[in-house]
Biopython code that builds the backbone (N, CA, C, O; Angstrom):
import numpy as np
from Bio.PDB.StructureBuilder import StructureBuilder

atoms = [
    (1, "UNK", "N", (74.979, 109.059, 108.962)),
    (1, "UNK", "CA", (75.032, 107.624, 108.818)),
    (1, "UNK", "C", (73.634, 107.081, 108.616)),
    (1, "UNK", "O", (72.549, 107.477, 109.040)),
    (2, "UNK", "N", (74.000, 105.981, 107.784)),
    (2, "UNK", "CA", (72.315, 104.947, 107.811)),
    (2, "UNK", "C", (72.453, 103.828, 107.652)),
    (2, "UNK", "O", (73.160, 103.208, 106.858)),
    (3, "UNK", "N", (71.358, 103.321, 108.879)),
    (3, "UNK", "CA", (71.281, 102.017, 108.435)),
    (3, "UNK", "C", (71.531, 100.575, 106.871)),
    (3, "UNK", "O", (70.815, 100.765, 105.888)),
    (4, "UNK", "N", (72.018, 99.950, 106.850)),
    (4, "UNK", "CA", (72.046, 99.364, 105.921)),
    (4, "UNK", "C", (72.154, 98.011, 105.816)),
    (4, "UNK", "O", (73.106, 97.734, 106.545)),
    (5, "UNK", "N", (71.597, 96.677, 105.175)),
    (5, "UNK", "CA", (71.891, 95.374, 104.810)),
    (5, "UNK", "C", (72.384, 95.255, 103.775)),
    (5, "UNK", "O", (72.067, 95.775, 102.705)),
    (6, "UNK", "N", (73.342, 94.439, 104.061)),
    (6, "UNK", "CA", (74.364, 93.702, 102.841)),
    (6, "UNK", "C", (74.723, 92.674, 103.384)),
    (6, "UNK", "O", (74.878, 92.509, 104.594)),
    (7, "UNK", "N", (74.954, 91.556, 102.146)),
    (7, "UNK", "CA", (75.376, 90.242, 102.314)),
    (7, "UNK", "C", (76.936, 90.471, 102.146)),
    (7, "UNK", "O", (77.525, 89.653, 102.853)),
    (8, "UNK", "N", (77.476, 90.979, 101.723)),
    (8, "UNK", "CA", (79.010, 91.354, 101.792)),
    (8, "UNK", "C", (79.646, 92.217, 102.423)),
    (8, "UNK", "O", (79.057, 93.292, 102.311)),
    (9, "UNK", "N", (80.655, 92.311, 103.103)),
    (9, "UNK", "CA", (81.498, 92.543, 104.479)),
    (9, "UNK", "C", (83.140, 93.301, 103.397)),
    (9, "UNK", "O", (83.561, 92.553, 102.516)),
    (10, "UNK", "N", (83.544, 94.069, 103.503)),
    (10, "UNK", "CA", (84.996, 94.319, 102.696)),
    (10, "UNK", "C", (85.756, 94.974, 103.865)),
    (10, "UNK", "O", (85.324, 95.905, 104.545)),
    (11, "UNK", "N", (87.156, 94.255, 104.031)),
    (11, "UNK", "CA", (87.544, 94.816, 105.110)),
    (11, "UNK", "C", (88.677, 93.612, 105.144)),
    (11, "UNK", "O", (88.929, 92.832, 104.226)),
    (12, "UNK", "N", (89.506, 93.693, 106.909)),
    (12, "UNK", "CA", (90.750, 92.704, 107.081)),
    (12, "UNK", "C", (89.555, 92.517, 108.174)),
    (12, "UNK", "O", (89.048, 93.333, 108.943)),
    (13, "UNK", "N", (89.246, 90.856, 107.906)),
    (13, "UNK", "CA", (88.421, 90.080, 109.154)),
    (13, "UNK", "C", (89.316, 89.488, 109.778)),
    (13, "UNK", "O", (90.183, 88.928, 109.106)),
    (14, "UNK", "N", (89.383, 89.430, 111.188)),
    (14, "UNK", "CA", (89.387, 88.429, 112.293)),
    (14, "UNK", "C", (88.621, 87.787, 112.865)),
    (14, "UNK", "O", (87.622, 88.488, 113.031)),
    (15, "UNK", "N", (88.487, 86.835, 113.282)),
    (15, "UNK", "CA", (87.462, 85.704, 113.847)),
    (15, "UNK", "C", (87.801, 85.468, 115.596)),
    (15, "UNK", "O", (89.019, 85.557, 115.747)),
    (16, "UNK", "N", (87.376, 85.307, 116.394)),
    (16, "UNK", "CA", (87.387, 84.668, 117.599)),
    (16, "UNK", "C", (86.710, 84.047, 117.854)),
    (16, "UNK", "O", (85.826, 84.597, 118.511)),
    (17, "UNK", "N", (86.504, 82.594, 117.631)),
    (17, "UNK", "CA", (86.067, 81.474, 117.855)),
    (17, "UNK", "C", (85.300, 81.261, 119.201)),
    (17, "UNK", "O", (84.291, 80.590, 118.983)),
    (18, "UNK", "N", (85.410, 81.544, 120.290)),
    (18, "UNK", "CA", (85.341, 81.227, 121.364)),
    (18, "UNK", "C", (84.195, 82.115, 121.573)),
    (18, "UNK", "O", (83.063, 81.789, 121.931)),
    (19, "UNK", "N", (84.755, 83.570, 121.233)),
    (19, "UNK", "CA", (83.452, 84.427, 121.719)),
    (19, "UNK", "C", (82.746, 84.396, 120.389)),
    (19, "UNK", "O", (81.849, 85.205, 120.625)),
    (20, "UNK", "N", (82.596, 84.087, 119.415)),
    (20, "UNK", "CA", (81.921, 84.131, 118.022)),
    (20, "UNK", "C", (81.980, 85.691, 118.017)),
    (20, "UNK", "O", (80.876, 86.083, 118.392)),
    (21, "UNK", "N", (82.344, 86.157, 117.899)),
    (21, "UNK", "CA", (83.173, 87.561, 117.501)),
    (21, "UNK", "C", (83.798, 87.605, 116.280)),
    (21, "UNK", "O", (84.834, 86.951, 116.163)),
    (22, "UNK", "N", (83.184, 88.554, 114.877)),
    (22, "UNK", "CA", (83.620, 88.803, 113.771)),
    (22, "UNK", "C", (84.206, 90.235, 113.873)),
    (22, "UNK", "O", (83.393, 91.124, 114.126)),
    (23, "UNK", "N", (85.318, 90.529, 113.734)),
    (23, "UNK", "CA", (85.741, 91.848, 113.816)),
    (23, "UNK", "C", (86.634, 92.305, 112.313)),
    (23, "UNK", "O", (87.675, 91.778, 111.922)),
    (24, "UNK", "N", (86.046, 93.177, 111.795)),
    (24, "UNK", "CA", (86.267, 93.377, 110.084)),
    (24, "UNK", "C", (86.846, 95.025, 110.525)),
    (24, "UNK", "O", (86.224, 95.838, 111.209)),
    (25, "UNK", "N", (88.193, 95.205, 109.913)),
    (25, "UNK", "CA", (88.330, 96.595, 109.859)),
    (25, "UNK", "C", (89.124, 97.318, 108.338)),
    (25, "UNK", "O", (89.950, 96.794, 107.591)),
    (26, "UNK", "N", (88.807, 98.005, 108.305)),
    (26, "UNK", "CA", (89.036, 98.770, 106.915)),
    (26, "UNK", "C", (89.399, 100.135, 106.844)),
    (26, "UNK", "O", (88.601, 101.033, 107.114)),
    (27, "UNK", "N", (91.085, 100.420, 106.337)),
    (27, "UNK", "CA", (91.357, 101.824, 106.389)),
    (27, "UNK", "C", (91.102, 101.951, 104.535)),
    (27, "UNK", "O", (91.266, 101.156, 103.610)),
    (28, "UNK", "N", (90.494, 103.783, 104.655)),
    (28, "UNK", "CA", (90.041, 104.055, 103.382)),
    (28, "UNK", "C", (91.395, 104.645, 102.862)),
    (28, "UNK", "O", (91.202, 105.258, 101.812)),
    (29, "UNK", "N", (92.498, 104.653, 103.198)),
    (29, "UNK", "CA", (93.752, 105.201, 102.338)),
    (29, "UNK", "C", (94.945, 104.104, 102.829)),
    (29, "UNK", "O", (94.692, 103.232, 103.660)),
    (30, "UNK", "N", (96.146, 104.244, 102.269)),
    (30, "UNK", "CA", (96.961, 103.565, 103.070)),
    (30, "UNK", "C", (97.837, 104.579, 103.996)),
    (30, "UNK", "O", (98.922, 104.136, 104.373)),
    (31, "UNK", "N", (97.491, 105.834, 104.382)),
    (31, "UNK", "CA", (97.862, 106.386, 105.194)),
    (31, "UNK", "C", (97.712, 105.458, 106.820)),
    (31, "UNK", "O", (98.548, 105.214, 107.689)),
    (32, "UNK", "N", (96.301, 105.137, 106.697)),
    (32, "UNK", "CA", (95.472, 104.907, 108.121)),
    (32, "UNK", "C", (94.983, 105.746, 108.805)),
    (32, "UNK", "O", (94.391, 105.421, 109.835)),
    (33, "UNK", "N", (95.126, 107.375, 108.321)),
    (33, "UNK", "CA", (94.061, 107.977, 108.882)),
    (33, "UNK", "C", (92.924, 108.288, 108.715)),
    (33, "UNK", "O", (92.548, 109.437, 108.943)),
    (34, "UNK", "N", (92.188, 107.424, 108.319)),
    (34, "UNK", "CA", (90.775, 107.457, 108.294)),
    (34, "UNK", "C", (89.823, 105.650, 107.868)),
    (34, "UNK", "O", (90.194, 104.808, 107.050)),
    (35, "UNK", "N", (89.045, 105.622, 108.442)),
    (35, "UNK", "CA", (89.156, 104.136, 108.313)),
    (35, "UNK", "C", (87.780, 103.415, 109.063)),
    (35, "UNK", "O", (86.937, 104.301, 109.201)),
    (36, "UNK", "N", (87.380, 102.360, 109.486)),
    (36, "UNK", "CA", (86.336, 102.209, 110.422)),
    (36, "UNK", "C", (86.853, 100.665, 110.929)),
    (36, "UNK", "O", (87.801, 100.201, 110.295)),
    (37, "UNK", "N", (86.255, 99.798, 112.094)),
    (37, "UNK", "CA", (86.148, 99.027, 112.388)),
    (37, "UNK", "C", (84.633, 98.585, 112.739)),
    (37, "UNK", "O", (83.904, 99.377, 113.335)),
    (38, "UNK", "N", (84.146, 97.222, 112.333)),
    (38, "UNK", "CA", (83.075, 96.499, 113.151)),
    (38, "UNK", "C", (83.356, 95.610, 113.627)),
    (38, "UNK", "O", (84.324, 94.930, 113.285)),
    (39, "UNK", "N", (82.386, 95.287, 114.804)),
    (39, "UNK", "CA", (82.629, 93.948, 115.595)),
    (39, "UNK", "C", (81.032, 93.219, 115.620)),
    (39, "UNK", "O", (80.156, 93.710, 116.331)),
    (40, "UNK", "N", (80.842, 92.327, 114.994)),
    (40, "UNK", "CA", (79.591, 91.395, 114.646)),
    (40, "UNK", "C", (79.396, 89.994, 115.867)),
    (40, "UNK", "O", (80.370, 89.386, 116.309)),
    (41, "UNK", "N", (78.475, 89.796, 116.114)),
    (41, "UNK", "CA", (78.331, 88.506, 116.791)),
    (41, "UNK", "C", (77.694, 87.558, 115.855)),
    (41, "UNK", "O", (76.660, 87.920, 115.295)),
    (42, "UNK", "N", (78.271, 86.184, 115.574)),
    (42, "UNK", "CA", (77.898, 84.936, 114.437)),
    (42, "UNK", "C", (76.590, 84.580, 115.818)),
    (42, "UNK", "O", (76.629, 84.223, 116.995)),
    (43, "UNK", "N", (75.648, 84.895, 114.922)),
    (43, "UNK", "CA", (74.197, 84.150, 115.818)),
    (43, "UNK", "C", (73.389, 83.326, 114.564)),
    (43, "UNK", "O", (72.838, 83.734, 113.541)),
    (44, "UNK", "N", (73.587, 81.953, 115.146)),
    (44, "UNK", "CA", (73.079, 81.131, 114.146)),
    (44, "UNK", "C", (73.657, 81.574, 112.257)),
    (44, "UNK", "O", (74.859, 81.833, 112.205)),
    (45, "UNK", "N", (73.152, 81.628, 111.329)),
    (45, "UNK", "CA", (72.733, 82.074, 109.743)),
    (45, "UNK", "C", (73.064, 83.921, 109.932)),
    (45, "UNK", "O", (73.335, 84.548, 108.908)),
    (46, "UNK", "N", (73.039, 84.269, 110.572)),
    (46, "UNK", "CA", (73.074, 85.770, 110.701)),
    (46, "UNK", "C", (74.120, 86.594, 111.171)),
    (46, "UNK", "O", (74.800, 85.637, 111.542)),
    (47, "UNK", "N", (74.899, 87.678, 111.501)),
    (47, "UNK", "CA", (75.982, 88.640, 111.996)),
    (47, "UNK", "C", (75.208, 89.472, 112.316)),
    (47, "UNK", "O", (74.476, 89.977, 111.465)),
    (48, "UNK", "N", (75.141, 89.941, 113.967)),
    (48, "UNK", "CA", (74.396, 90.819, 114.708)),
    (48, "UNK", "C", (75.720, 91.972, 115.086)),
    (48, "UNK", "O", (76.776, 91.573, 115.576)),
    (49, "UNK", "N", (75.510, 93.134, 114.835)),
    (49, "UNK", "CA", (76.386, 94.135, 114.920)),
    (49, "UNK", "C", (76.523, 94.837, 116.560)),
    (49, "UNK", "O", (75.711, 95.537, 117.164)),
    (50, "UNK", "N", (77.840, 94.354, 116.967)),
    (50, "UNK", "CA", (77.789, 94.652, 118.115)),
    (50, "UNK", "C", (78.519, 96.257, 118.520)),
    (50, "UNK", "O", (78.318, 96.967, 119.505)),
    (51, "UNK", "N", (79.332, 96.446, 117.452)),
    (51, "UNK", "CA", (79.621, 97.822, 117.799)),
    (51, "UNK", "C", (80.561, 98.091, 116.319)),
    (51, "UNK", "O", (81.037, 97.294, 115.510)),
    (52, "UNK", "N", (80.575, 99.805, 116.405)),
    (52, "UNK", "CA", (81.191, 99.960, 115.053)),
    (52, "UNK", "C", (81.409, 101.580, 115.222)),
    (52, "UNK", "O", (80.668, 102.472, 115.637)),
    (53, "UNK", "N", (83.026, 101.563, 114.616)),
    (53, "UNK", "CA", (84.030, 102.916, 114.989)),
    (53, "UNK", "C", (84.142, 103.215, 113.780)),
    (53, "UNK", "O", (83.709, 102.506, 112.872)),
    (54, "UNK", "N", (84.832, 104.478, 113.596)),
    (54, "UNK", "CA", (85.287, 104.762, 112.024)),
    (54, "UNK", "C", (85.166, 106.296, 112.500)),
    (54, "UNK", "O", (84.481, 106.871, 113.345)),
    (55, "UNK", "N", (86.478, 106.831, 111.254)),
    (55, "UNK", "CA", (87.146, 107.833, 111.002)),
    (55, "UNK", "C", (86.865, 108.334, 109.798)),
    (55, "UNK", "O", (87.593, 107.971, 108.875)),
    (56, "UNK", "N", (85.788, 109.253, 109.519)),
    (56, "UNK", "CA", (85.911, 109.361, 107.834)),
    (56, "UNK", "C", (86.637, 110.693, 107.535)),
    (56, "UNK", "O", (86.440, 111.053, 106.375)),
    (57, "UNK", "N", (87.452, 111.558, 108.286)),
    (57, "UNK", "CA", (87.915, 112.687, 107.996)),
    (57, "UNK", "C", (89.644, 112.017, 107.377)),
    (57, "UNK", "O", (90.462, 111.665, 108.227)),
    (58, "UNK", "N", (89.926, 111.942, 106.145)),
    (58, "UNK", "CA", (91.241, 111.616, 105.764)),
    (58, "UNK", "C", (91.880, 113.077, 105.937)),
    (58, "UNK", "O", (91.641, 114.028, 105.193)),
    (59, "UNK", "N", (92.490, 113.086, 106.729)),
    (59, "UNK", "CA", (92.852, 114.427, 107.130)),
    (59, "UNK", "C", (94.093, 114.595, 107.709)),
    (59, "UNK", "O", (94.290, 115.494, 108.527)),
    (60, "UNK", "N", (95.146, 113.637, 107.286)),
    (60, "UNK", "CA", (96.685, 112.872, 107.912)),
    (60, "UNK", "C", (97.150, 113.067, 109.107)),
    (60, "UNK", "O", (98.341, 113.068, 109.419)),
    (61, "UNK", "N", (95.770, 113.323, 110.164)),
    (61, "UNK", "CA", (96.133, 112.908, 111.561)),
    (61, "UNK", "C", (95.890, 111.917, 111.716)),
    (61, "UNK", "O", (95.023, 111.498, 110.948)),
    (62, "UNK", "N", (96.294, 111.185, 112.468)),
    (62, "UNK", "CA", (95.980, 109.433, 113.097)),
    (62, "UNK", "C", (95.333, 109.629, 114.471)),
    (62, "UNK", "O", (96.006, 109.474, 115.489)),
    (63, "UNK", "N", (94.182, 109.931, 114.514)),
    (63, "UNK", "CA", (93.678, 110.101, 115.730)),
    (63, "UNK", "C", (92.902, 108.566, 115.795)),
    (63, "UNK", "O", (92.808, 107.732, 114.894)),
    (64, "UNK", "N", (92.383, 108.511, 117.201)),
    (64, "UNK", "CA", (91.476, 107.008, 116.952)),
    (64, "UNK", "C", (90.222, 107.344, 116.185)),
    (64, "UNK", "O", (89.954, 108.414, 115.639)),
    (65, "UNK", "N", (89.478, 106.205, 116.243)),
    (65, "UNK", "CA", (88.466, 106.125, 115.823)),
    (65, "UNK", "C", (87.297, 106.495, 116.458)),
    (65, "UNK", "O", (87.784, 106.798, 117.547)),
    (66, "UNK", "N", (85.973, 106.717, 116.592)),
    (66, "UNK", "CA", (85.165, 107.836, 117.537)),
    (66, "UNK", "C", (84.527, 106.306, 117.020)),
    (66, "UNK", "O", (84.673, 105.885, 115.872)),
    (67, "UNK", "N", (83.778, 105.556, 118.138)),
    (67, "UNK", "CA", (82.232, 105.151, 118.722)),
    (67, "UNK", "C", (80.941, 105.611, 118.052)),
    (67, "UNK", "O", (80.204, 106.460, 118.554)),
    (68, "UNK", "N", (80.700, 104.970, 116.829)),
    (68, "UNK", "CA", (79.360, 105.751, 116.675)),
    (68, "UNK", "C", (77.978, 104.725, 117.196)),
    (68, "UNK", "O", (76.838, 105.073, 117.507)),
    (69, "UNK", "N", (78.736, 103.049, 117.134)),
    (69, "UNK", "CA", (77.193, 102.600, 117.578)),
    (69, "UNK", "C", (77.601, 101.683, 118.575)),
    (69, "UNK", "O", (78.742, 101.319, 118.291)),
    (70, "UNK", "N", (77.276, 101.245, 119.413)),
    (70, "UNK", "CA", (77.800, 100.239, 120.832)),
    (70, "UNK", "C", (76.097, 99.305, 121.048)),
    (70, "UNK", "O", (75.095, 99.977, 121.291)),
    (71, "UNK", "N", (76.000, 97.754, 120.918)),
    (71, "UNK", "CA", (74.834, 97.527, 121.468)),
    (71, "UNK", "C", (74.494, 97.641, 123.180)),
    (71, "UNK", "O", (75.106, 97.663, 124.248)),
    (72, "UNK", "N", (73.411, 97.683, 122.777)),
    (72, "UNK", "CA", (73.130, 97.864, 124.521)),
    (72, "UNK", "C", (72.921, 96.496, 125.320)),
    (72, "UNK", "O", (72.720, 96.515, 126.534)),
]
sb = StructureBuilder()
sb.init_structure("model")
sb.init_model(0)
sb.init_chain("A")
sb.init_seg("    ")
for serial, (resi, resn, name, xyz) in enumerate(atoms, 1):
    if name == "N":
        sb.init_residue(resn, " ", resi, " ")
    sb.init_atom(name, np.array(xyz, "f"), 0.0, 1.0, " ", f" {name:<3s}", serial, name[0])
structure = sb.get_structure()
């Protein structure tokens, strides 16, 4: 994995208003086994990445998704 900036997000977003919580998730087949989720915090002009899962083995098990980054 690597770091990366982009102004564009592709994915099914949800919003939670309350906690300003952007949560975007995206399966890469329509199986669903393989896929990722992020969860962003709206701070001011910006989306601070608060944690982010994903599955890249399409491999037609449906296992969850493995934790690769969690903020501290």
């Amino acid at each position: 994995m690597q770091k990366v900036e982009s102004s564009s997000i592709g994915g099914l977003p949800t919003y939670e208003p309350k906690q300003r919580v952007l949560a975007v998730t995206s399966k890469y087949r329509g199986l669903g086994d393989c896929g990722s989720q992020a969860k962003y915090r709206v701070e001011n002009t910006a989306l601070k990445l608060l944690e982010f899962k994903a599955k890249f083995a399409c491999d037609g098990k449906l296992a969850p998704l493995q934790t690769l980054y969690r903020t501290k």
